[in-house]
C-alpha positions in Angstrom: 0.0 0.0 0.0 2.7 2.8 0.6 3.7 2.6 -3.2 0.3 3.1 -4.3 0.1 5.9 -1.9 3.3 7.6 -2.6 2.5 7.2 -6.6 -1.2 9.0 -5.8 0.5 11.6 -4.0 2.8 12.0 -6.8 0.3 12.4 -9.1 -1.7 14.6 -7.1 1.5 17.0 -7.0 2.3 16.9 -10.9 -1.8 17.7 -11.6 -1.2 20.4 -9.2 1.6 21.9 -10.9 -0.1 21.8 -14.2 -2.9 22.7 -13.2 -1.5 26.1 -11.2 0.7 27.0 -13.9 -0.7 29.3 -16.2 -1.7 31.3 -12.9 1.7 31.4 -12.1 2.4 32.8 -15.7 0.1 35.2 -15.4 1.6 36.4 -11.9 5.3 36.3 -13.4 3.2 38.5 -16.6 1.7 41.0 -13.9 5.1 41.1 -11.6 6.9 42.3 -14.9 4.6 44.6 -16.2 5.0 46.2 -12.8 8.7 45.5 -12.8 9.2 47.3 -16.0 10.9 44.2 -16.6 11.1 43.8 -20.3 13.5 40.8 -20.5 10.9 38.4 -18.6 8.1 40.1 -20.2 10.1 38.1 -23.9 9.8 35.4 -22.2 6.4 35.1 -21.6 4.6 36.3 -24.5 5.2 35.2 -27.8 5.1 38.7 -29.5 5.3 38.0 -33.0 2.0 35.7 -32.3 0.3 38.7 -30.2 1.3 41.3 -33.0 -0.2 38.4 -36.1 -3.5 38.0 -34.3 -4.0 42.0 -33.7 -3.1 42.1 -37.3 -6.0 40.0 -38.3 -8.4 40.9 -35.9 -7.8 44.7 -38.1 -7.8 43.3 -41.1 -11.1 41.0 -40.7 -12.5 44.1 -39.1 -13.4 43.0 -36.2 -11.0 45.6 -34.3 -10.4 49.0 -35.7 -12.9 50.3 -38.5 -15.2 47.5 -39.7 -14.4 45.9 -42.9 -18.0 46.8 -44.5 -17.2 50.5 -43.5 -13.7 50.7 -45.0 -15.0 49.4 -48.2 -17.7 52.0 -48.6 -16.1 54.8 -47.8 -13.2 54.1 -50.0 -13.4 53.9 -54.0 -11.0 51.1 -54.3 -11.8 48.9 -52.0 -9.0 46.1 -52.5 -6.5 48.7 -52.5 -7.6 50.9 -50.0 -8.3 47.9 -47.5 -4.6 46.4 -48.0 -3.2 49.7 -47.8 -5.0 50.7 -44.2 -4.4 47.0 -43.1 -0.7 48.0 -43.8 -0.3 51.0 -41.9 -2.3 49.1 -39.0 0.2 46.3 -39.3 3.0 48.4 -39.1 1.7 50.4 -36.1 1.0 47.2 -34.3 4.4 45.9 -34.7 5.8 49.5 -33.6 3.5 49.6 -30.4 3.3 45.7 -29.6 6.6 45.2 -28.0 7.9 44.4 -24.6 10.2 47.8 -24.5 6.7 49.4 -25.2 4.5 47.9 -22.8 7.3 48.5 -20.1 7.5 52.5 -20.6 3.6 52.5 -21.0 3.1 50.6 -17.6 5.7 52.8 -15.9 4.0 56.0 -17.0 0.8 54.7 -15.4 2.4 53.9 -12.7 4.1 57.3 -12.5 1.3 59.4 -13.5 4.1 61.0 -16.2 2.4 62.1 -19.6 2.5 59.0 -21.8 3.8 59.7 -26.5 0.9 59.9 -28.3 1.2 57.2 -29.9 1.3 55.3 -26.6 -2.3 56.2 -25.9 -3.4 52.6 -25.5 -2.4 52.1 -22.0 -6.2 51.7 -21.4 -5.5 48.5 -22.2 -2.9 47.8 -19.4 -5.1 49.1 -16.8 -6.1 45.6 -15.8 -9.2 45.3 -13.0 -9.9 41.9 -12.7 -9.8 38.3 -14.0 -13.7 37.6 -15.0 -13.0 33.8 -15.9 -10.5 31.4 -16.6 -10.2 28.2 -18.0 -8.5 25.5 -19.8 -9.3 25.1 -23.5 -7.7 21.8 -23.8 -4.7 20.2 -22.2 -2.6 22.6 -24.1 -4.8 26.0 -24.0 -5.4 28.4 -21.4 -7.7 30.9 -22.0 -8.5 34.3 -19.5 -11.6 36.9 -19.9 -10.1 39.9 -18.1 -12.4 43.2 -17.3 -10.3 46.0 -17.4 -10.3 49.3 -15.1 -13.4 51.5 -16.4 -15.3 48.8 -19.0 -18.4 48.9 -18.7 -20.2 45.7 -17.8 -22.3 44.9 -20.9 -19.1 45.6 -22.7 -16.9 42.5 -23.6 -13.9 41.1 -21.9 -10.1 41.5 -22.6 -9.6 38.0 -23.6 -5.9 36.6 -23.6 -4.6 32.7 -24.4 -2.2 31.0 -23.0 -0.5 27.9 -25.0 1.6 25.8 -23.4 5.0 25.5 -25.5 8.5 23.7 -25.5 10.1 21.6 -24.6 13.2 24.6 -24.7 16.5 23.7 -23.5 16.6 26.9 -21.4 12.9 26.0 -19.8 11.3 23.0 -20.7 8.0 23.0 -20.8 6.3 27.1 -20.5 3.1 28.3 -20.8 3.5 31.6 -23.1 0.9 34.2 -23.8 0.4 33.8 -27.7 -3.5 35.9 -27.8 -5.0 38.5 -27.0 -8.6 40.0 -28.2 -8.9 43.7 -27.7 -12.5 44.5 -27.7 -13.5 47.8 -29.9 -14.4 49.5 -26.7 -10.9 49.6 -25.1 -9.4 49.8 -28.6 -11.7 53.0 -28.7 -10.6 54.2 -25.2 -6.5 53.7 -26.4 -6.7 55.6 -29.6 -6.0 52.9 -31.9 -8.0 53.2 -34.6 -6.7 53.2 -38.1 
């Protein structure tokens, strides 16, 4: 009986750890942000994956101007949609990056006036975690309602995958998503 005990309680402690660790992610996220710690913040979030999925959330319009109104208020629509889904690409890969985030939160933080082009820091101004669950073995996904949303507005949603093996740190749960609802995207001065 005390193998079958000690292999429960092993188990038991590995289901823990798993199931604890994209919390744990999320506090390492948090303790960087606050940190102005852009090495770890690498580390944790996948940027190139963040900045893609921003990328097509503008370009199928479901942030920034909708698609339907881009195409009527523009006489080539093809043309005129690539080209403002270019300058919005480009201005998410020049906002989205960890040195970014880092001098956003520390102008929160220090009430100092934040660039213009920086406006988004709405976005940072987390409140707290609505929900959060797993979306399968390898998917973590968190519904976050952020400072000043209203409640009939929707969440800030943000994945989690969990990646690796990596030599440096095996297994790692990485932020790889986030959904910006038009409502915060509004409040940061986004828009294309």
């Amino acid at each position: 009986m005390p193998g079958r005990k000690t292999l429960f309680t092993g188990l038991m402690a590995v289901g823990l750890a798993y199931a604890s660790a994209p919390y744990v992610t999320m506090w390492r996220l948090y303790q960087a942000l606050h940190e102005q710690d852009a090495a770890t913040l690498s580390e944790i979030v996948d940027w190139d994956a963040v900045r893609q999925g921003l990328k097509n959330d503008i370009a199928e319009g479901i942030i920034g101007m909708p698609a339907q109104e881009m195409e009527s208020s523009n006489s080539l629509p093809p043309f005129g949609s690539s080209f403002l889904n270019g300058i919005a690409g480009s201005l998410v890969d020049q906002e989205i990056t960890p040195q970014r985030v880092v001098l956003v939160v520390h102008s929160m933080q220090t009430d100092e006036a934040v660039p213009a082009s920086s406006e988004w820091a709405a976005i940072f101004d987390l409140g707290c975690i609505e929900r959060a669950f797993f979306d399968s073995p390898t998917s973590f996904t968190l519904r976050v309602r952020t400072a000043g949303q209203e409640p009939d507005e929707p969440p800030l949603r943000v994945r989690l995958e969990l990646r690796g093996p990596s030599w440096r740190h095996g297994l790692s749960w990485k932020l790889v998503r986030a959904w910006v609802p038009q409502d915060l995207m509004d409040r940061a001065n986004l828009r294309t």
